[in-house]
C-alpha positions as a Markdown table, in Angstrom:
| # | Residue | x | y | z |
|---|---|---|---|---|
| 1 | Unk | 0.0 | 0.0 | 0.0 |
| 2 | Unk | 2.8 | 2.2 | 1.0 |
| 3 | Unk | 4.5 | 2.0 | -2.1 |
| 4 | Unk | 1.4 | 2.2 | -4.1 |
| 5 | Unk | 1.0 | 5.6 | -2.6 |
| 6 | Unk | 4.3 | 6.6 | -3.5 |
| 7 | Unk | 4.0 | 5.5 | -6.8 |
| 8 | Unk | 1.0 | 7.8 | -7.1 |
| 9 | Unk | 2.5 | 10.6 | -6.2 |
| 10 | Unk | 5.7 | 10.1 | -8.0 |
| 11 | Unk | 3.6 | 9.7 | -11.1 |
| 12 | Unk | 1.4 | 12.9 | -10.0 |
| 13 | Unk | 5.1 | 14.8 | -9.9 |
| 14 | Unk | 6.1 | 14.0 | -13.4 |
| 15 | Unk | 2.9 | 15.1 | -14.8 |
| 16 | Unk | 3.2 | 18.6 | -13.0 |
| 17 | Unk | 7.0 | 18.9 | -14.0 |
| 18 | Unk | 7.1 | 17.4 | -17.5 |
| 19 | Unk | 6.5 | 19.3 | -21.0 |
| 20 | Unk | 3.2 | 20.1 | -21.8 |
| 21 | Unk | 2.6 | 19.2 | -25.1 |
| 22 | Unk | 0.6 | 21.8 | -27.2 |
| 23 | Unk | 0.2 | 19.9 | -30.3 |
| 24 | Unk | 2.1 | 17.8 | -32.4 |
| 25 | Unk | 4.9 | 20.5 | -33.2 |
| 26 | Unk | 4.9 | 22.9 | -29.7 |
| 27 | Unk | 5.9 | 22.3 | -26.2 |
| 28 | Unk | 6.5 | 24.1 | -23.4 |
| 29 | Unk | 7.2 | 23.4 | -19.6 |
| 30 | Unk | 4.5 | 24.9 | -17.1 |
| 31 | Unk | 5.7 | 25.0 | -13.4 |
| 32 | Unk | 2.2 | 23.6 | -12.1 |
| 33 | Unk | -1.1 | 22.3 | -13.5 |
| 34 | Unk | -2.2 | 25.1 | -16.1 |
| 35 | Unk | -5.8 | 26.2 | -16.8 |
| 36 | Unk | -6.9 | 26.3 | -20.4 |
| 37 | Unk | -9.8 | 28.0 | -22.0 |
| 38 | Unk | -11.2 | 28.2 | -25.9 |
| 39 | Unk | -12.7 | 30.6 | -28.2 |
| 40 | Unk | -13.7 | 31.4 | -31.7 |
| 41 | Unk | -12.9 | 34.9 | -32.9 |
| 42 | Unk | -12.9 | 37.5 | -35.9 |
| 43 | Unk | -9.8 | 37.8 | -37.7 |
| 44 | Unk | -8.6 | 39.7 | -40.3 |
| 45 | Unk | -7.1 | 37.8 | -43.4 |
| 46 | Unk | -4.7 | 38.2 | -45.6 |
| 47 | Unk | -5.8 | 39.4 | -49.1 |
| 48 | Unk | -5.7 | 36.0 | -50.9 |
| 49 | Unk | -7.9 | 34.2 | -48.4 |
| 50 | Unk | -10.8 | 37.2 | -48.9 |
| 51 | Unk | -13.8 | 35.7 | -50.3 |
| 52 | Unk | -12.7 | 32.4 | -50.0 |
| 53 | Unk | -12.6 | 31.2 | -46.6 |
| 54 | Unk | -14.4 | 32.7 | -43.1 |
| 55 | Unk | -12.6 | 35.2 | -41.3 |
| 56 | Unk | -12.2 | 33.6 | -37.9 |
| 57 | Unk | -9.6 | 31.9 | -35.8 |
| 58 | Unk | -9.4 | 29.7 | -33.0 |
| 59 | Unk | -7.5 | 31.0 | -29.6 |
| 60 | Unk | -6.6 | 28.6 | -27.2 |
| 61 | Unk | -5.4 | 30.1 | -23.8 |
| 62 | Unk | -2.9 | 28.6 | -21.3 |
| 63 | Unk | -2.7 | 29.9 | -18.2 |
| 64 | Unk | -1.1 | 29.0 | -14.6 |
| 65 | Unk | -0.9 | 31.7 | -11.4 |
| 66 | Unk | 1.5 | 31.5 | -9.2 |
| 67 | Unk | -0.4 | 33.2 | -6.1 |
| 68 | Unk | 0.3 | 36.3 | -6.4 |
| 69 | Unk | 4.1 | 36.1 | -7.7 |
| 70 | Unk | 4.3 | 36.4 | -11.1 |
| 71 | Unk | 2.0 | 35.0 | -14.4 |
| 72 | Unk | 2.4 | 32.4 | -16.9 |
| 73 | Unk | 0.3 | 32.5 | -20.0 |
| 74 | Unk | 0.6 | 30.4 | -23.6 |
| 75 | Unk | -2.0 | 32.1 | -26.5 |
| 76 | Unk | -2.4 | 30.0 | -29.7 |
| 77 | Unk | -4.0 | 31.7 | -32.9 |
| 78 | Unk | -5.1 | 29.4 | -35.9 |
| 79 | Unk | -7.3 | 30.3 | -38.7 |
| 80 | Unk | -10.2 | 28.1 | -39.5 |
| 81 | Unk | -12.8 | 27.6 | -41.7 |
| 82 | Unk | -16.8 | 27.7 | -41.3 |
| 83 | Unk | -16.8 | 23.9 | -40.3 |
| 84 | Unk | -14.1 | 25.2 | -37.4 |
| 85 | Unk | -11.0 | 23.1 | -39.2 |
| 86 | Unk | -7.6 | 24.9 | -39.2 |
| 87 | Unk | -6.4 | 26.5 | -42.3 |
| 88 | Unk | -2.5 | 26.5 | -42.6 |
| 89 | Unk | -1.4 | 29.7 | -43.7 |
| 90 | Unk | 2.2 | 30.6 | -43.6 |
| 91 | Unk | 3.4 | 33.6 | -45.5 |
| 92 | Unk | 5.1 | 33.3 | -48.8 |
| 93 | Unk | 7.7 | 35.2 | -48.2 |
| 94 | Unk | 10.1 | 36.8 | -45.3 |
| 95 | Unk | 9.2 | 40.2 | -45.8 |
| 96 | Unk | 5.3 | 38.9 | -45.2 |
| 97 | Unk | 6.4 | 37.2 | -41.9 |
| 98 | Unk | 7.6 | 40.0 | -40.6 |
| 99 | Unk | 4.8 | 42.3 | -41.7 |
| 100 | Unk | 2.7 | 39.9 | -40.0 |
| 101 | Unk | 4.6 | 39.3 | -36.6 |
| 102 | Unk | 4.5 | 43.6 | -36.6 |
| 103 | Unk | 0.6 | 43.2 | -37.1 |
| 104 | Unk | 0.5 | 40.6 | -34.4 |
| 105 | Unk | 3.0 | 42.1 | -32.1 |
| 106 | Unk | 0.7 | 45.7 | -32.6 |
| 107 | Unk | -2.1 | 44.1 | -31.0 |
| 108 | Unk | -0.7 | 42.9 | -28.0 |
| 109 | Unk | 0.9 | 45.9 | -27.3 |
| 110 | Unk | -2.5 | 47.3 | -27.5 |
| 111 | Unk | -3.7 | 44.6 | -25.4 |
| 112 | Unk | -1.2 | 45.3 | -22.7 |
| 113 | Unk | -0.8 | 49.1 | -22.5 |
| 114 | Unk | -4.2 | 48.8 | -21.2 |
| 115 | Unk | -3.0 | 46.7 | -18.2 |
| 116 | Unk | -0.4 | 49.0 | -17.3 |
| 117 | Unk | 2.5 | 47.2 | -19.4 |
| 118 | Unk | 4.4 | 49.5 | -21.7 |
| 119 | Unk | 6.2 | 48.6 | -24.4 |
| 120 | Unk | 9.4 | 48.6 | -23.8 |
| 121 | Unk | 11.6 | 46.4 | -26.6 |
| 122 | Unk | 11.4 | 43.8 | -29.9 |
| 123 | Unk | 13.8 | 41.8 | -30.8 |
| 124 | Unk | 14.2 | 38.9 | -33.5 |
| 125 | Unk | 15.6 | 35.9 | -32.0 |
| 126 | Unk | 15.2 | 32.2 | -32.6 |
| 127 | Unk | 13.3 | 29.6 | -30.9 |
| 128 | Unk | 15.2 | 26.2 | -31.9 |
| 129 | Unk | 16.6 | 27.5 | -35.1 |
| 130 | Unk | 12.7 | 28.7 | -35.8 |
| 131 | Unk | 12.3 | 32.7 | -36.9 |
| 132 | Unk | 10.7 | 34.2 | -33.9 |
| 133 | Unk | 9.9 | 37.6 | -32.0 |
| 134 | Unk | 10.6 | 38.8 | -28.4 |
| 135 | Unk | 8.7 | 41.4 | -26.8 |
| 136 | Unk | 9.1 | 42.7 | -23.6 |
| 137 | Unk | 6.9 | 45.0 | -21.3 |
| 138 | Unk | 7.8 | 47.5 | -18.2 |
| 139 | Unk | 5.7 | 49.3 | -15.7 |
| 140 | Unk | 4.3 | 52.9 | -17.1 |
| 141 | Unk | 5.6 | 54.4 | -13.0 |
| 142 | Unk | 8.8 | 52.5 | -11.9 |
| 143 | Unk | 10.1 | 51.7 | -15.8 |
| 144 | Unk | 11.0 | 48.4 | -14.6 |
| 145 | Unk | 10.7 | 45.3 | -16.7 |
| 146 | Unk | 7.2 | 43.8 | -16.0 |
| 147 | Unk | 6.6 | 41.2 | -18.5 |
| 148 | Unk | 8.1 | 39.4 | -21.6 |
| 149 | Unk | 7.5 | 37.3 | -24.2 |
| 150 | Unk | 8.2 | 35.2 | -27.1 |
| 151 | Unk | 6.3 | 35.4 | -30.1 |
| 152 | Unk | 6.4 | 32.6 | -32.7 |
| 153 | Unk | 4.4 | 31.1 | -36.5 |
| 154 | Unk | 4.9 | 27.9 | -37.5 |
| 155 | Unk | 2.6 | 26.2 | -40.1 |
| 156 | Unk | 0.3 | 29.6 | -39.8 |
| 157 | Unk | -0.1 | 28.8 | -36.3 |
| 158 | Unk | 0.6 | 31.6 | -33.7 |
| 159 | Unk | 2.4 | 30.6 | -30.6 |
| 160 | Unk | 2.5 | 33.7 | -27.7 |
| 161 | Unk | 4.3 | 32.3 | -24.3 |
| 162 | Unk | 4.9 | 35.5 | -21.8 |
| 163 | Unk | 6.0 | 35.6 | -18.0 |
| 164 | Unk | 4.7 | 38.8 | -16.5 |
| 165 | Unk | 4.9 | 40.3 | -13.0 |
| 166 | Unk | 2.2 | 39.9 | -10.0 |
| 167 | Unk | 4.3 | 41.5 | -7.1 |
| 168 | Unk | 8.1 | 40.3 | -8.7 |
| 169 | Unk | 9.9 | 39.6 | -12.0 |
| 170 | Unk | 11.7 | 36.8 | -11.7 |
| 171 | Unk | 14.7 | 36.4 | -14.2 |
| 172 | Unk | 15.0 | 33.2 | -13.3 |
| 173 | Unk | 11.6 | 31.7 | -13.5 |
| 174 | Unk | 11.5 | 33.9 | -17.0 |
| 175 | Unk | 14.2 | 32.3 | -18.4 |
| 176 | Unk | 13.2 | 28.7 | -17.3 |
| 177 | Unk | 9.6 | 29.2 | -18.8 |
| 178 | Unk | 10.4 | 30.8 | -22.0 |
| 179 | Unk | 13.6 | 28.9 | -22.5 |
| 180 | Unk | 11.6 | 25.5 | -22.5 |
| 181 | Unk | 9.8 | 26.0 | -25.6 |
| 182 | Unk | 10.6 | 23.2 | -27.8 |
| 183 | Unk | 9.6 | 23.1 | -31.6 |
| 184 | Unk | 9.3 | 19.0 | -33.0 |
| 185 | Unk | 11.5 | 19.2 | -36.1 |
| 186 | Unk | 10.8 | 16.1 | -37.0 |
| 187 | Unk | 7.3 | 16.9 | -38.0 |
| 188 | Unk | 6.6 | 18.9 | -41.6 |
| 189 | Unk | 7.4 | 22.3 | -39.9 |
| 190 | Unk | 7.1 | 25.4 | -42.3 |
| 191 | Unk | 7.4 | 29.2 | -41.7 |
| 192 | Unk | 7.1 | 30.2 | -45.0 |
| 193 | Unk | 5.9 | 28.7 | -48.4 |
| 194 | Unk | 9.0 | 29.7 | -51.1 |
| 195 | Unk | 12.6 | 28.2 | -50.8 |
| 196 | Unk | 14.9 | 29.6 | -48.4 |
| 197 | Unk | 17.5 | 31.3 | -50.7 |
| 198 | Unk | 20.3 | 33.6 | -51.0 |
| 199 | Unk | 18.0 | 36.4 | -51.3 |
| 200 | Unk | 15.8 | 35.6 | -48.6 |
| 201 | Unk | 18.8 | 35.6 | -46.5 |
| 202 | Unk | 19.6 | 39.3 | -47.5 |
| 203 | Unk | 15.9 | 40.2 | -46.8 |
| 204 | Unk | 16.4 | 38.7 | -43.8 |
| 205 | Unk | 19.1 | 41.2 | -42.4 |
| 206 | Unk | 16.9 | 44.0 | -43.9 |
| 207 | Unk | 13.7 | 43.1 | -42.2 |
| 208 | Unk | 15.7 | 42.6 | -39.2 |
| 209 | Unk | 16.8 | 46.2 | -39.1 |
| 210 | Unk | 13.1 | 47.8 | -39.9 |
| 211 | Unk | 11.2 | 45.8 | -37.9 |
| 212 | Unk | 11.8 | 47.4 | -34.7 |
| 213 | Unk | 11.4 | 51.1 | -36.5 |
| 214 | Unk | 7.9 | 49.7 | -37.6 |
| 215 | Unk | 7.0 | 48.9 | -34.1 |
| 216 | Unk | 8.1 | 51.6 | -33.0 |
| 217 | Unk | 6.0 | 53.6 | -35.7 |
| 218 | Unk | 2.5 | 51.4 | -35.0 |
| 219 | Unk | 3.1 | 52.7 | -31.2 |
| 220 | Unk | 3.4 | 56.4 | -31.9 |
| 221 | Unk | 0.4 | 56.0 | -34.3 |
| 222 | Unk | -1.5 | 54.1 | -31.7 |
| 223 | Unk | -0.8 | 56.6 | -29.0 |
| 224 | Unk | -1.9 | 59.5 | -31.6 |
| 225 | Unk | -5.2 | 57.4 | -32.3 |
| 226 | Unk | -6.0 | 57.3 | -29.0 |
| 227 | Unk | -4.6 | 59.8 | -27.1 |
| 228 | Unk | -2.4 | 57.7 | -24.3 |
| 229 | Unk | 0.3 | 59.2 | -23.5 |
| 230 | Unk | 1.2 | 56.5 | -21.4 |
């Protein structure tokens, strides 16, 4: 009986600690049981999907609280159609990427001004050899850093994993949590739909360089639009 029990809660431990697997591509390591939550929204889409399929997407929402220490929250984005099946759209191009990682990255620096998280940074980095985008946040008073995040598309699938401050940032828990994101290689993984070439390579470093200038440009517009100052 005794070792039944431990066997239990053994068993219970791994499933705490280990990966949580998203799908059959993304992963990511939770520090405690997570809460998860669905919904079908409105989308904009890209101008050769107009007309032909429904402009919606699917957001699935990860979330664990660690009492009132800090935040831990995964946000997937997937176009689907009227039946509610995903749509794999991935850009055909680099320059498109990045236009849409600024689109996406514009909304949830929307989204988070409003919660007292100002924009603070972007930065391209990669997630296992995978293009991706990092954002971070800090308070509008202290101009510390609050929150940060790592934004990644693979297969047209959006993948948004952020640590953000209750009462403290902690590097460490950050860097564990963000750092565990695993991407399954193994699978048919796309990013975009031509050939990686020379060329794209040189885009690459161009788009690199302007991306942050757009951000920083959607901001100031934003701000204009609607008057923060924040």
């Amino acid at each position: 009986m005794k070792k039944s029990i431990i066997r239990i809660i053994f068993l219970l431990s791994l499933s705490i600690n280990a990966q949580v697997k998203i799908d059959n591509i993304y992963s990511i390591d939770f520090p405690n049981n997570y809460e998860k939550s669905e919904s079908i929204e409105k989308a904009e889409l890209p101008g050769r999907f107009k007309g032909k399929v429904s402009n919606r997407v699917k957001v699935e929402t990860y979330t664990f609280n660690n009492s009132d220490k800090d935040f831990y929250i995964l946000i997937t984005t997937k176009y689907i159609n009227e039946n509610n099946e995903p749509i794999e759209y991935n850009p055909e191009s680099i320059s498109e990427r990045y236009n849409k990682y600024g689109k996406y990255s514009k909304k949830i620096i929307e989204s988070f001004s409003r919660k007292g998280f100002k924009f603070k940074d972007s930065t391209s980095i990669r997630i296992n050899n995978f293009f991706g985008q990092k954002l971070t946040f800090k308070d509008s008073i202290s101009g510390n850093t609050n929150a940060e995040g790592n934004l990644i598309e693979i297969n047209g699938k959006q993948y948004f994993a952020i640590y953000s401050k209750i009462a403290e940032f902690n590097e460490n828990r950050k860097n564990k949590f963000l750092n565990s994101i695993k991407i399954d290689s193994s699978k048919e993984v796309k990013q975009i739909t031509k050939p990686y070439d020379l060329k794209e390579n040189l885009l690459e470093l161009f788009f690199k360089g302007i991306f942050v200038i757009g951000i920083f440009y959607l901001i100031r517009k934003y701000k204009k639009t609607t008057g923060n100052t924040v």
